[in-house]
N, C-alpha and C positions, 0 to 999 in steps of 0.2 A: 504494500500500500504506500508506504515510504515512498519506493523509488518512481510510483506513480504521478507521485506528486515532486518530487525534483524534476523528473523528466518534463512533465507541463509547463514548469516555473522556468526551467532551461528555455523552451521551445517559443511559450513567451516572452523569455527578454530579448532572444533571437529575432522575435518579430519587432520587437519594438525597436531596436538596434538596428535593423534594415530599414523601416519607416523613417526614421529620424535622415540619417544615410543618404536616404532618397528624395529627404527634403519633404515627408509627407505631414506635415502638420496641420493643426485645424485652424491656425492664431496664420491671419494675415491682416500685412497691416493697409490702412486704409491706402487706397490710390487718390492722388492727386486730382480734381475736375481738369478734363481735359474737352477740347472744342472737338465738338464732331464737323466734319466736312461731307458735304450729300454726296455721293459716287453716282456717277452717272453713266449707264451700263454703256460698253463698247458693241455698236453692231457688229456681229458675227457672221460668217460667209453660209452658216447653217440657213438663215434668214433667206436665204435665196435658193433653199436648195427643193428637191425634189427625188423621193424617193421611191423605186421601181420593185414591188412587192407584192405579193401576191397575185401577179397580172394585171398590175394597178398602175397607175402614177398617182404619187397621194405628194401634196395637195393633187387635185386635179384642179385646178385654178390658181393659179399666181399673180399677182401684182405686184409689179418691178418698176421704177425709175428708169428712165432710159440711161443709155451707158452701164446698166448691170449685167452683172454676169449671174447666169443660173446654171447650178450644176446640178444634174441628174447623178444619181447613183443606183445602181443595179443589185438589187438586195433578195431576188430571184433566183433559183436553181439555174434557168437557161436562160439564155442570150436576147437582149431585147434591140429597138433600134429605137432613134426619136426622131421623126421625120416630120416637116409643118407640113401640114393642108397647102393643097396648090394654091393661088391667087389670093395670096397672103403680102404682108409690107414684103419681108424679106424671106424667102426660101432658105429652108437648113436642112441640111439629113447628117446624121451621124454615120459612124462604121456601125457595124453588130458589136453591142456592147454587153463584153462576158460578165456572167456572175460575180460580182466584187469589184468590175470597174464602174469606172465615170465617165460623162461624158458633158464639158463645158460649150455652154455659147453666150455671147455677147450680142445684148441688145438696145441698140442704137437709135434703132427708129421706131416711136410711139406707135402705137395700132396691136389690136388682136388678132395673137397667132393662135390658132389652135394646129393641134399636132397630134402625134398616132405613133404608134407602134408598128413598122412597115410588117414585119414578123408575124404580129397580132393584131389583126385592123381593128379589133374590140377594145384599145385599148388607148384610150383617147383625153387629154390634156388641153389647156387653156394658157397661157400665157400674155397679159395684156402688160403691157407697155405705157406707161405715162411720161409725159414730156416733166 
């Protein structure tokens, strides 16, 4: 029974002796008031992007600034393509885009593109352009 009770009293100041060590105490002392400054989040390239999933393009509609760039990504088992609709502002087809790539384009000039899947013509996207 003895040694029961040394071994717990050991095991205990071992704990407390590591705590300390580690800087774990409960006593902190107060901090200074300091000024907060508002963060103001940075637009991120996500914000334009468009992801090829499920047979999908999601969003299926996007609204972009002109001079943006949007990038598709292929998040699909097989091979998609991103083609616009004929007699559109500006005509775009990509190569066949494998599972896990991307595929970027630049849009310069205002107007609604809509676009397809040349692979899977069921598979159909909006991209509108603002000046």
């Amino acid at each position: 029974m003895q040694s029961r009770l040394v071994f717990f009293l050991a095991c205990a100041m071992v704990l407390v002796l590591a705590c300390l060590s580690a800087g774990c105490s409960s006593y902190q002392s107060p901090a200074a008031p300091t000024a907060t400054t508002p963060v103001t989040p940075v637009p991120t390239a996500a914000a334009n992007s468009i992801t090829i999933k499920n047979f999908a393009f999601s969003p299926a509609m996007l609204t972009v600034k002109a001079g943006s760039v949007v990038t598709w990504t292929n998040q699909d088992s097989v091979t998609h393509t991103i083609a616009s609709d004929s007699g559109y502002p500006v005509l775009f087809t990509s190569d066949p885009v494998a599972s896990g790539a991307s595929y970027t384009f630049t849009f310069i000039q205002p107007g609604t593109y809509n676009y397809h899947c040349s692979i899977h013509p069921s598979m159909k996207g909006t991209i509108i352009v603002q000046s």
